[in-house]
C-alpha positions in Angstrom: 18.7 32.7 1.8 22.3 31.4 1.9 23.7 29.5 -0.9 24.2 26.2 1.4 20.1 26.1 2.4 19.4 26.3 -1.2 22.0 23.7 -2.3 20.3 21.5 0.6 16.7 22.1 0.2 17.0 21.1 -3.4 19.0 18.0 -2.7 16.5 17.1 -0.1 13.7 17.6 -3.2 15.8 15.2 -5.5 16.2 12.6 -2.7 12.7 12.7 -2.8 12.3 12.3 -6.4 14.6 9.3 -6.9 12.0 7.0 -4.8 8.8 9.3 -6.1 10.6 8.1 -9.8 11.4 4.6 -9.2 7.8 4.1 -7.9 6.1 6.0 -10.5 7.8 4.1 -13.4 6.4 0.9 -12.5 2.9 2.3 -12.1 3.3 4.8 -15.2 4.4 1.3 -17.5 1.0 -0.9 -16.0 -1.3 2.1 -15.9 -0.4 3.1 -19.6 -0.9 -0.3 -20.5 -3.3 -2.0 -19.1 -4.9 0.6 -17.6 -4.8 -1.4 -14.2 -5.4 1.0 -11.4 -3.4 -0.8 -8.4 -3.9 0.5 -5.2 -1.1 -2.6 -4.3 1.4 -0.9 -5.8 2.9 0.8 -2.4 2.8 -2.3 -0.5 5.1 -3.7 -3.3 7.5 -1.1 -2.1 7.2 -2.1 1.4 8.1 -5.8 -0.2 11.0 -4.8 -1.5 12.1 -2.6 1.6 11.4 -5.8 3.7 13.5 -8.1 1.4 16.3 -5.5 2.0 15.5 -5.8 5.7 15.8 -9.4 5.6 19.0 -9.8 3.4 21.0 -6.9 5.6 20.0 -9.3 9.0 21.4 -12.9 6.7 24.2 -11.2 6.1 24.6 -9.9 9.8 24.2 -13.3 11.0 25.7 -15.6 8.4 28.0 -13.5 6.3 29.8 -10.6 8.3 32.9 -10.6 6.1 30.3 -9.8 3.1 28.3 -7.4 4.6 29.6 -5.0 2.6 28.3 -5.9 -0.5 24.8 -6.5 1.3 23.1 -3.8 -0.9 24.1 -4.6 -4.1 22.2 -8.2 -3.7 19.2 -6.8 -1.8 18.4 -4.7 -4.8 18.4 -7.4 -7.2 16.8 -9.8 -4.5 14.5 -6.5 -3.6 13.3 -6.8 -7.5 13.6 -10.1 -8.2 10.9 -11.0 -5.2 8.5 -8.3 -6.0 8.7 -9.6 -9.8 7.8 -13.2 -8.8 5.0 -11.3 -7.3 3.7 -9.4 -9.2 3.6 -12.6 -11.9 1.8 -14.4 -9.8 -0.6 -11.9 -9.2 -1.3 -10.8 -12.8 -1.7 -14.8 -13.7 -4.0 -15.4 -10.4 -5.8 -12.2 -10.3 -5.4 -9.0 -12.2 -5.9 -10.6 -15.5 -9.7 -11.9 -14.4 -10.5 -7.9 -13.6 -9.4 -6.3 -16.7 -12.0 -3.2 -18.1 -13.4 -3.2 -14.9 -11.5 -0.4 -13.3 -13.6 0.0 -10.3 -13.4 -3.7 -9.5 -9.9 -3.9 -9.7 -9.4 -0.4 -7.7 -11.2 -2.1 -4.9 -10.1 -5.6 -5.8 -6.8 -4.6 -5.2 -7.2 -2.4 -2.8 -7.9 -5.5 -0.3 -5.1 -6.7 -1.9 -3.0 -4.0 0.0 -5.0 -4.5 3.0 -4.1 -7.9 3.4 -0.2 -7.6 2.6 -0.2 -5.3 5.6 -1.2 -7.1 7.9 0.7 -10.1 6.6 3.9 -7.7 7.3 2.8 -6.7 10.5 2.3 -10.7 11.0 5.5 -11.4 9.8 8.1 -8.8 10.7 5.8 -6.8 13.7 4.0 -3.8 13.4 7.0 -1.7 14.3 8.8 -0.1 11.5 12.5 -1.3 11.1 15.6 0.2 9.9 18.2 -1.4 7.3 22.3 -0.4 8.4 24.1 1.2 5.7 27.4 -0.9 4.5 30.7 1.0 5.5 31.0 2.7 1.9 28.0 4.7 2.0 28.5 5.6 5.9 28.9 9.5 6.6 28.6 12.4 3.9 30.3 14.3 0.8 30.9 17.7 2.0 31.8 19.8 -0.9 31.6 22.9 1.2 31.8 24.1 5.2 28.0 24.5 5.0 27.0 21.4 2.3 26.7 17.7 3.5 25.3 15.3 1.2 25.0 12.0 2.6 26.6 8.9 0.5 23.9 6.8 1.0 21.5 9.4 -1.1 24.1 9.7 -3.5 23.5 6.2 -4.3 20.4 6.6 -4.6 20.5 9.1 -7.2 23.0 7.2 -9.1 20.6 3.5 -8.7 17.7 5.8 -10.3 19.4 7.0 -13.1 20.6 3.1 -14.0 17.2 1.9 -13.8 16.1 4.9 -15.9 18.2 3.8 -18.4 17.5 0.3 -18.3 14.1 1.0 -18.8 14.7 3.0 -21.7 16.8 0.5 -23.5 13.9 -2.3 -22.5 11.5 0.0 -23.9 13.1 1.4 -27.0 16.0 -1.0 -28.1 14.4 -3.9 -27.6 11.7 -6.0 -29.6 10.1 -6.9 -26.1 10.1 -3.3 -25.5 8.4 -2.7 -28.9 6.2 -5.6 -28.5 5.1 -3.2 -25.3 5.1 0.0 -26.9 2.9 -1.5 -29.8 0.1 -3.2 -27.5 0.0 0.7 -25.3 -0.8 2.1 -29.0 -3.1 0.1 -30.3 -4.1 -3.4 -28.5 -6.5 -4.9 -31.0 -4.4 -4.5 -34.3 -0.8 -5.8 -32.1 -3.0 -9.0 -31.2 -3.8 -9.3 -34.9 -0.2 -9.5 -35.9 0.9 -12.2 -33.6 1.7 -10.3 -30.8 0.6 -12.4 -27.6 -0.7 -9.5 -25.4 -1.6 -11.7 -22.9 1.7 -12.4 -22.0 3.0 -9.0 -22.3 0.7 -7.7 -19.9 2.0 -10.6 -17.5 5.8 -9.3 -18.3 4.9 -5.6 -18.1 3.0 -6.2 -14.7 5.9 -8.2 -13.2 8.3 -5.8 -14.4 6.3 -2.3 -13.1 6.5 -4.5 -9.5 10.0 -5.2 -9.7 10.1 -1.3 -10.0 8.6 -1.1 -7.0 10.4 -3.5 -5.3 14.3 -1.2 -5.9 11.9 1.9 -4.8 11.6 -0.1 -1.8 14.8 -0.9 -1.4 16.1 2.7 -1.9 13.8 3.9 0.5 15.0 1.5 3.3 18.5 4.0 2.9 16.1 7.0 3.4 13.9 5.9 6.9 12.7 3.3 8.2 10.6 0.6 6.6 6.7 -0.1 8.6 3.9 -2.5 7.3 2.0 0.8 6.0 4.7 2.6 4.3 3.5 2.1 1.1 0.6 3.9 1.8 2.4 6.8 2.3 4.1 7.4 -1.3 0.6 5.7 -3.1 -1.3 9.0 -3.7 2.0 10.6 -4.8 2.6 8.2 -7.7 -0.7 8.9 -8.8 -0.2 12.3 -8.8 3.3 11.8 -10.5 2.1 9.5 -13.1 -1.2 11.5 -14.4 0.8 15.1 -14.2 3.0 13.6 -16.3 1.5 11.6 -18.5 1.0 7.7 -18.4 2.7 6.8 -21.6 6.0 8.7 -21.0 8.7 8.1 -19.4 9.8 11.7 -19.8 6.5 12.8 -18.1 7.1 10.5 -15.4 10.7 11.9 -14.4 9.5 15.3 -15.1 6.6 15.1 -13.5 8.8 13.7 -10.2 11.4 16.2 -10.4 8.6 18.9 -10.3 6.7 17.3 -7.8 9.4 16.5 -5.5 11.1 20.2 -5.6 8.0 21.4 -5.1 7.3 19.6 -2.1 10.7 20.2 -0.5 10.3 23.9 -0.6 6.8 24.4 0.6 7.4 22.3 3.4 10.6 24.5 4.0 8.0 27.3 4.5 4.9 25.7 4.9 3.7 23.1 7.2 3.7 19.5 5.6 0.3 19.4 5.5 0.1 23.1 3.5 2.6 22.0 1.0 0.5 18.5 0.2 -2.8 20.7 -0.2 -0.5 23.3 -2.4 0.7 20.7 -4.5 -2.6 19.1 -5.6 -3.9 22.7 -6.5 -1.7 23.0 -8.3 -1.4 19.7 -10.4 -5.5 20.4 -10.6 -4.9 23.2 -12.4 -2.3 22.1 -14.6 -4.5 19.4 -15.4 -7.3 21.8 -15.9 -5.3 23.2 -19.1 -3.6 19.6 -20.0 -6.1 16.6 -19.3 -3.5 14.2 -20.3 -0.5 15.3 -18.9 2.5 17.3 -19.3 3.7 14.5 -21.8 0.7 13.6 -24.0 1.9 10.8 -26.6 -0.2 10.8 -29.4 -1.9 6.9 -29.8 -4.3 5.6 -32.6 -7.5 4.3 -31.1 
């Protein structure tokens, strides 16, 4: 194998990763938690990637001069609307089906049910693709055999900001110890004043804003449809128990793995192989560490 097909097979595995990541963090953060299993969470990407379709076509229309910085504001609409969201629905619905973990699996898997067809309703059952502003048109080519397109170069770049962000919300914060306290031990953080029902209505909105910039940075990937969620759902999953629910680390690590993986066996394998090699393999990993790669130690 030539030293361009490897360079390119593994930058296809960590364009992968960057939206496997950004998804995965929002789920790892509500899973650890609250210990919410939301089968809603991909259609909160296809929100986001729809709010990015919407904003690229108001800027079309109404603001051609600005089109340019089009992206830039989708993301922050892109979280901002899947934050509202995801409020609403903690306030309205989640909250009602806490330690009933079968309820709200199936609770919210109607949830995702309905948002698709409320996409298909609004925007047609077509999928739709978002134009990329003039600065992230055509490719980096370091090399006569190498192109690296812009547009997943920002990508990689908006998942490492948000990686951060997350880790200064989470550990140089007192919102993000307020978090980190109620995942360790809920009963004895309520007993000091901590008021975990409104940090599980914070940490909900803010695991859907998540979503929302996965959705967005997916739209620069392919094309957004109603049930494109549904696609990267089971992949979180996998991300966020191979890694661990309670670590971040575990969560990009588990990503990066996943993703690589992925890539390559699809390089030689069919896509279908390489889905059905993965699992086995995250099985047997699991086999040997039921918790994850990343196991953080909690009082009970």
């Amino acid at each position: 194998m030539s030293l361009d097909i490897f360079v390119m097979q593994a930058f296809n595995g960590l364009s992968l990763f960057t939206v496997l990541a950004l998804m995965a963090l929002g789920l790892a953060i509500v899973f650890g938690l609250m210990g919410v299993i939301n089968m809603a969470h991909g259609e909160l990407m296809a929100m986001g990637a729809y709010t990015t379709y919407q904003t690229a076509v108001i800027f079309e229309r109404f603001l051609p001069g600005l089109f340019a910085i089009y992206l830039p504001v989708a993301v922050l609409l892109a979280f901002g609307v899947t934050f509202a969201f995801g409020l609403a629905l903690e306030r309205g619905f989640i909250r009602f089906l806490y330690n009933r973990p079968l309820d709200t699996m199936l609770a919210t898997w109607g949830l995702s049910l309905i948002l698709q067809q409320s996409f298909r309703s609004l925007f047609g059952p077509r999928e739709v693709g978002v134009p990329s502003p003039a600065w992230l048109t055509g490719a980096w080519q370091p090399t006569g055999g190498i192109s690296i397109p812009l547009s997943r170069l920002f990508i990689i770049g908006l998942t490492v900001v948000v990686g951060v962000a997350l880790y200064r919300l989470l550990f140089g914060t007192r919102w993000g110890l307020r978090i980190r306290a109620v995942t360790q031990n809920r009963a004895m953080s309520g007993a000091v004043g901590i008021d975990t029902a409104r940090v599980d209505a914070m940490t909900f909105a803010i695991g859907s804003g998540l979503a929302g910039i996965a959705g967005s940075a997916f739209t620069m990937l392919a094309s957004t449809g109603p049930v494109t969620g549904q696609q990267y759902i089971v992949d979180t999953f996998i991300v966020v128990v191979f890694g661990g629910v309670e670590s971040l680390l575990g969560t990009f690590t588990s990503a990066f793995t996943i993703a690589q993986l992925q890539s390559w066996l699809e390089f030689t394998l069919t896509g279908s192989m390489a889905k059905a090699t993965i699992l086995l393999c995250v099985m047997v990993a699991l086999y040997f560490r039921p918790a994850g790669l990343f196991a953080v130690k909690i009082r009970q």
